[in-house]
C-alpha positions in Angstrom: 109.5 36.4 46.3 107.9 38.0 49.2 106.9 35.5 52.2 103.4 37.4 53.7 102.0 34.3 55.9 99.0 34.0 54.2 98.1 30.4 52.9 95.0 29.8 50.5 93.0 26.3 50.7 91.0 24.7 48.8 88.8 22.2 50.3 85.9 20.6 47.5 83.7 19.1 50.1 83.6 21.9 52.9 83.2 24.5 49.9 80.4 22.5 48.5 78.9 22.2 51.7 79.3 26.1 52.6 77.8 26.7 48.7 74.6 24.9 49.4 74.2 26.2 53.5 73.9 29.7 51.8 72.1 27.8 48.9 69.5 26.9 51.5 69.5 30.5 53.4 68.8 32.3 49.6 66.0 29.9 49.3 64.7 30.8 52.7 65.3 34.5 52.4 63.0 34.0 48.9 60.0 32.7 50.9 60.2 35.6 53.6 60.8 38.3 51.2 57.8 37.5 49.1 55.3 36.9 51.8 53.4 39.5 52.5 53.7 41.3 56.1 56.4 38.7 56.9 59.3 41.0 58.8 62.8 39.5 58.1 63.5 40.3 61.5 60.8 37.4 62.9 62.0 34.9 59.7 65.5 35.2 61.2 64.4 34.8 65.3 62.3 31.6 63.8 65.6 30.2 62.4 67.5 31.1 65.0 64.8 28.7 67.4 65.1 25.9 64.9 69.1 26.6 64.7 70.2 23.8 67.3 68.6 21.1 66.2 69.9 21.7 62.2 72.5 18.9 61.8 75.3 21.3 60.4 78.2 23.3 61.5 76.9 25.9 63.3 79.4 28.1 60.8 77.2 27.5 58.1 74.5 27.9 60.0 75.3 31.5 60.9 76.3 31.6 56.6 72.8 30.6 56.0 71.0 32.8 58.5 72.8 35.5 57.0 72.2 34.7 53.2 68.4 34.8 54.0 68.5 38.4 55.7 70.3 39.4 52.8 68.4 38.1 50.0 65.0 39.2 51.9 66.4 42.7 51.9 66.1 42.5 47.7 62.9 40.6 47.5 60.9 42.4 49.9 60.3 45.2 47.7 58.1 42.7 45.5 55.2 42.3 47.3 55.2 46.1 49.0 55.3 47.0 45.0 52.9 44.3 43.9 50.2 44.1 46.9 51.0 47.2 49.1 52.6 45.4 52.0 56.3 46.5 53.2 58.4 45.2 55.5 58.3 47.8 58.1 62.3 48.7 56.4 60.3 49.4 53.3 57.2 51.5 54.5 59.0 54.7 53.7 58.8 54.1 50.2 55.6 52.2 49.8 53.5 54.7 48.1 56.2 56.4 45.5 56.5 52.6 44.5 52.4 52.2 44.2 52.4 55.7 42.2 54.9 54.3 39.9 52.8 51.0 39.2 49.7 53.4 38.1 51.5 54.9 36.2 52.6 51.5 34.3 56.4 51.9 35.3 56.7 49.1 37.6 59.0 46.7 35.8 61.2 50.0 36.3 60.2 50.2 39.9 61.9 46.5 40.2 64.9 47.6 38.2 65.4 50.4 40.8 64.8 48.7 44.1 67.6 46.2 42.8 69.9 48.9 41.7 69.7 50.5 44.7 70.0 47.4 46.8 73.0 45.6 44.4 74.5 49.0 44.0 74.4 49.3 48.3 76.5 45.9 48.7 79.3 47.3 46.3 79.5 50.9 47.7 79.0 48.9 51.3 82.2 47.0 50.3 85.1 49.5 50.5 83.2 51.6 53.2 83.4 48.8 55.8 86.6 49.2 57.8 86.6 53.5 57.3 83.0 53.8 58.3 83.5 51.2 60.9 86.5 53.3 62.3 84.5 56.2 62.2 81.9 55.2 64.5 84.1 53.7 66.9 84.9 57.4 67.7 81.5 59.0 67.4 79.6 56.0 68.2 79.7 57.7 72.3 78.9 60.9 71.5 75.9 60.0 68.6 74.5 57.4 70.8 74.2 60.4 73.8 72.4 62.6 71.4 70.2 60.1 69.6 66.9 61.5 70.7 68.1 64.7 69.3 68.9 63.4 66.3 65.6 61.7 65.7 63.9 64.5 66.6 65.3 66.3 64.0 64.7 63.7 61.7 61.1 64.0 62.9 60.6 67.4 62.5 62.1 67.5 58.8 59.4 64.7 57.8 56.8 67.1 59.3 58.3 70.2 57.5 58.9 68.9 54.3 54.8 68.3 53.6 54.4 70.7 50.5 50.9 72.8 52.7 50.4 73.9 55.8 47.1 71.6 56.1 49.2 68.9 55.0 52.0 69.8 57.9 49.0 69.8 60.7 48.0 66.3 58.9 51.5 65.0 59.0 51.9 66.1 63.1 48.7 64.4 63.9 49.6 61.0 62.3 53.4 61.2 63.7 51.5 62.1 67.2 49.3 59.2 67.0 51.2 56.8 65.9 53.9 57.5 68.2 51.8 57.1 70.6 50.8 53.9 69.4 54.5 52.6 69.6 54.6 53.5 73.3 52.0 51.4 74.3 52.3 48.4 72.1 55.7 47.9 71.6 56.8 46.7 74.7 53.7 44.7 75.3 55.0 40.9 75.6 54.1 39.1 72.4 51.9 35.7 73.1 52.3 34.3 69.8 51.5 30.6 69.0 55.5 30.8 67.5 58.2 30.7 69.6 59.0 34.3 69.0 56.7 37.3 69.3 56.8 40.6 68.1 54.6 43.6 68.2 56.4 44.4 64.6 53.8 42.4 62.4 50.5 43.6 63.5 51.9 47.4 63.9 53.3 47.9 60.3 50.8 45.6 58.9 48.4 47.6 60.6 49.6 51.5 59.3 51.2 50.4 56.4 49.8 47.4 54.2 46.1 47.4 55.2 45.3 50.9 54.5 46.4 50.1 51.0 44.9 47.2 50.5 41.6 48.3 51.7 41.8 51.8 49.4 42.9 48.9 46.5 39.4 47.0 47.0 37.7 50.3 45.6 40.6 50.2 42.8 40.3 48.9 39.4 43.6 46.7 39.7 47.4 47.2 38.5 47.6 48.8 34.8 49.1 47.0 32.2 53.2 47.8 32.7 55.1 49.2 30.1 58.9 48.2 29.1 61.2 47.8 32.3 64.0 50.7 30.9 65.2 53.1 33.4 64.6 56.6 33.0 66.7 57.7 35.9 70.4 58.3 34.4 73.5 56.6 35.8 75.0 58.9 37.6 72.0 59.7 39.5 71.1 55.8 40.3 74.4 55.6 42.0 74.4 58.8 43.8 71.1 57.5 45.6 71.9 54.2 46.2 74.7 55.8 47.7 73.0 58.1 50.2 71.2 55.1 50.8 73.9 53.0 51.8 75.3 56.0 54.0 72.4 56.2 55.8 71.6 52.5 56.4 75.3 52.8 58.0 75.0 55.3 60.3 71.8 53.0 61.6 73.5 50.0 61.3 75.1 50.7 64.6 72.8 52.2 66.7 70.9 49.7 69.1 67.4 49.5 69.2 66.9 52.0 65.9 66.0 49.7 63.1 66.5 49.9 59.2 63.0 51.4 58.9 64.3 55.0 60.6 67.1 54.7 58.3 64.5 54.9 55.2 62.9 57.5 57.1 66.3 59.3 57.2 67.3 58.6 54.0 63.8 59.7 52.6 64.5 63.5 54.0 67.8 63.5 52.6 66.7 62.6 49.0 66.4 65.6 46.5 63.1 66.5 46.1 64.1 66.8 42.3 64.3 63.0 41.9 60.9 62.6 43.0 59.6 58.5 43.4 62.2 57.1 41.6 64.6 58.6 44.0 62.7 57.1 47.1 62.9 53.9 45.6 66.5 53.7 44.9 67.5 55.5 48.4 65.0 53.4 50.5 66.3 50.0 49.0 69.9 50.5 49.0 69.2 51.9 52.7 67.6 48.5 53.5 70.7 46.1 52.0 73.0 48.6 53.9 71.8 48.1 57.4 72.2 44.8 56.9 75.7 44.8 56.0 77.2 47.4 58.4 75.0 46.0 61.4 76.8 42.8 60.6 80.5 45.5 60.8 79.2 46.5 64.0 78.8 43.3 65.4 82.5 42.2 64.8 83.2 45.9 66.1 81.1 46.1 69.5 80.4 42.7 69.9 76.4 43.0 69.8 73.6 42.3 67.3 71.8 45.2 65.6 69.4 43.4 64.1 67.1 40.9 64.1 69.0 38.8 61.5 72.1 39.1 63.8 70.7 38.3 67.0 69.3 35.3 65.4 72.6 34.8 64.1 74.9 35.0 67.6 72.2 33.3 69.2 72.4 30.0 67.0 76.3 29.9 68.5 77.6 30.5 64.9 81.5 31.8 65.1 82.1 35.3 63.4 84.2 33.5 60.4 83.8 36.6 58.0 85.2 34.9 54.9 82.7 32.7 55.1 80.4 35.6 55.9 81.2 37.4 52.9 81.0 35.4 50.8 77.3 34.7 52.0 77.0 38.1 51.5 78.4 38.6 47.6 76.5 35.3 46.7 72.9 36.9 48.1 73.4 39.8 46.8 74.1 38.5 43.2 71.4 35.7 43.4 69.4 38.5 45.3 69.3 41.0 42.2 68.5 38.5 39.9 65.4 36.9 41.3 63.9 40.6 41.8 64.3 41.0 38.4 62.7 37.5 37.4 60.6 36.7 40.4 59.3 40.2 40.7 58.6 40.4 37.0 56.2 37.1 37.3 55.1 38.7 40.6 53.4 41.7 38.6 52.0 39.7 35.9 50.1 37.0 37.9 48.7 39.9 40.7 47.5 41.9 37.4 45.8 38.9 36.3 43.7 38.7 39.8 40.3 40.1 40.7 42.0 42.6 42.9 39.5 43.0 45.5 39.3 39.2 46.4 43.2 39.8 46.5 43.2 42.6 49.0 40.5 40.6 51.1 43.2 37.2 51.0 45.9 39.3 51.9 44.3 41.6 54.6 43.8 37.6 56.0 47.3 36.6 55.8 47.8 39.8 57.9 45.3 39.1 61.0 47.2 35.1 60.8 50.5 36.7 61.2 49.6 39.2 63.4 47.7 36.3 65.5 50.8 34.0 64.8 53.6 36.5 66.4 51.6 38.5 68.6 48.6 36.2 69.9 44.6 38.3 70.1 46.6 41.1 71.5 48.6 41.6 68.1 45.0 40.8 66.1 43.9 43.9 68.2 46.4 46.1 67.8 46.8 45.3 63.6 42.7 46.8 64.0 43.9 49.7 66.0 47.1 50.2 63.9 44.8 50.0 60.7 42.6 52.9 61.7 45.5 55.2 62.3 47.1 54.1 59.3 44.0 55.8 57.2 44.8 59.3 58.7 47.6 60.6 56.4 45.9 59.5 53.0 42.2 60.8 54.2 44.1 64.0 55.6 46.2 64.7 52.6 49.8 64.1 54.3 52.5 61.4 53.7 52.6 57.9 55.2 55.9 58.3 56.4 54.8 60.5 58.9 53.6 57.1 60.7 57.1 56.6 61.4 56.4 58.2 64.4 55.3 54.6 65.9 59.3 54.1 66.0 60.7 57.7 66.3 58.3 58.4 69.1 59.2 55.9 71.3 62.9 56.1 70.8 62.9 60.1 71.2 61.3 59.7 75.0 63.2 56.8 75.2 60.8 54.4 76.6 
């Protein structure tokens, strides 16, 4: 019998009270994922506000905070499917996901987005401590060279439009848009909440409202088909493993959020694999910069994202067990509810007159927009809403509106 120091406890009451603070989180993480325009990283600021006067541990706390991110990560691909409204970490992939609910596939569509996001936590899992390793040594150099990288990154999105009139369409709406993110994102945020961000109104604005307003002309979602998957095995976990690679290499980088590591991943994705590709590749990349953003901030001490600077700002103690297992339970709970949830999601939108839909939801935009960013945020939603029309009027891809995060971090202002 081999000694090795380690000790396991159980403890019934501090478990059961650990199970229900990430209990509590999931449930939270439900809400935020299926409201439309709501960014998970404003959800987790909001709980982070609230954080010191919650009568718990701030351990379980942190476990809860942590749970939401995570399960918003799965169910936030339900309303960009449904309604046409991402999370800005989902934009990249908004409109393969709309083409695949036309074309009565989008029980699959859920079935993919939680492949590729279930399938991110497992491969996420055994990369931790290598990848984690890895950047410590790179992390100097990559950091020195960022705008060079995103430049590239730009320039492939540009490149890869299929015309030459398409190309010109795709420059113009990166141009614009990046231009956009100069001037707005570092306005300050006068919000009736206690935390403001330019986030809400600018993706609303480029990404969800230009949707919804195309839908109102629409004749509503098509009935959906069976939910089998007609991508094969091997090819579902080779995407959800670029996705997870990419969300990684984000997941450490300051400042460059999960939505440039769709934007990444996008490019990278054979163009053989078409829309079912982008879905898998854009959801496991949105789980994955979740997880390795949480690796970097028990490597280099400082919050990547919005969900973990919410977290170290509620005082919670980086207990990883505890962590993990927040993690593993999210994910698992996570997969299921897209499945069920998302599935319910579908059939009641399908039952709606669509253009009263659009017109509710484009509402629920200008409150949030009003909510985090005060009239300045209503403003620039209206602004961000016109230049979100150019790519689909010009014939180019919406992910060229990317640029409104590229741009700025390129000239790094």
């Amino acid at each position: 019998m081999f000694d090795l120091g380690v000790r396991v406890a159980f403890a019934p009451e501090a478990t059961l009270l650990a199970v229900g603070a990430i209990a509590g989180g999931i449930c939270l993480g439900t809400i935020s994922g299926l409201t439309p325009g709501l960014h998970a990283n404003n959800f987790a600021l909001l709980l982070a506000a609230v954080a010191p006067s919650i009568p718990a541990p701030p351990r379980l706390v942190g476990a809860a905070m942590l749970a939401a991110g995570v399960t918003h990560t799965f169910l936030d691909f339900v309303p960009a499917l449904a309604l046409g409204v991402p999370d800005p970490a989902m934009a990249a992939s908004a409109l393969p996901s709309h083409r695949l609910v036309l074309a009565g596939r989008g029980r699959e569509a859920l079935r993919l987005s939680a492949l590729g996001s279930g399938l991110a936590v497992v491969f996420a899992l055994p990369l931790a401590v290598p990848v984690t390793l890895a950047m410590l040594r790179i992390y100097p150099t990559l950091a020195a060279n960022l705008p060079v990288v995103l430049t590239v990154i730009a320039a492939a999105v540009i490149a890869t439009e299929p015309t030459t009139h398409a190309r010109r369409a795709a420059l113009l709406s990166f141009t614009v848009s990046a231009l956009l993110g100069v001037l707005t994102l570092d306005v300050p945020a006068a919000g009736v909440l206690p935390v403001g961000s330019m986030l809400a109104p600018l993706f609303a604005g480029l990404f969800g409202a230009p949707v919804l307003l195309d839908a109102m002309r629409g004749s509503g979602i098509p009935p959906q088909d069976d939910p089998t998957v007609r991508t094969t095995q091997r090819s579902v976990g080779g995407l959800a493993f670029l996705g997870t690679v990419s969300g990684a290499i984000v997941g450490y980088l300051p400042g460059v959020s999960s939505a440039v590591a769709a934007t990444l991943a996008l490019v990278s994705t054979p163009t053989n694999q078409g829309t079912r590709g982008f879905v898998v590749t854009t959801s496991g990349v949105n789980t994955s910069n979740t997880l390795f953003a949480l690796c970097a901030l028990i490597a280099f001490g400082n919050p990547r994202t919005g969900v973990l600077v919410a977290l170290d700002r509620s005082g919670s103690p980086l207990a990883w067990p505890l962590l993990l297992a927040a993690v593993l339970i999210a994910a698992a709970i996570g997969f299921v509810l897209v499945l069920v949830v998302g599935d319910w999601y579908l059939r009641t939108v399908q039952g709606l007159n669509h253009a009263r839909l659009s017109i509710a939801v484009l509402g629920v935009l200008v409150g949030l927009s009003g909510l985090f960013a005060g009239p300045i945020g209503v403003a620039v939603f209206v602004v961000s809403t016109a230049i979100g029309l150019i790519p689909a009027r010009l014939g180019a891809r919406r992910v060229s509106l990317m640029g409104v995060l590229l741009g700025p971090l390129i000239l790094g202002v």
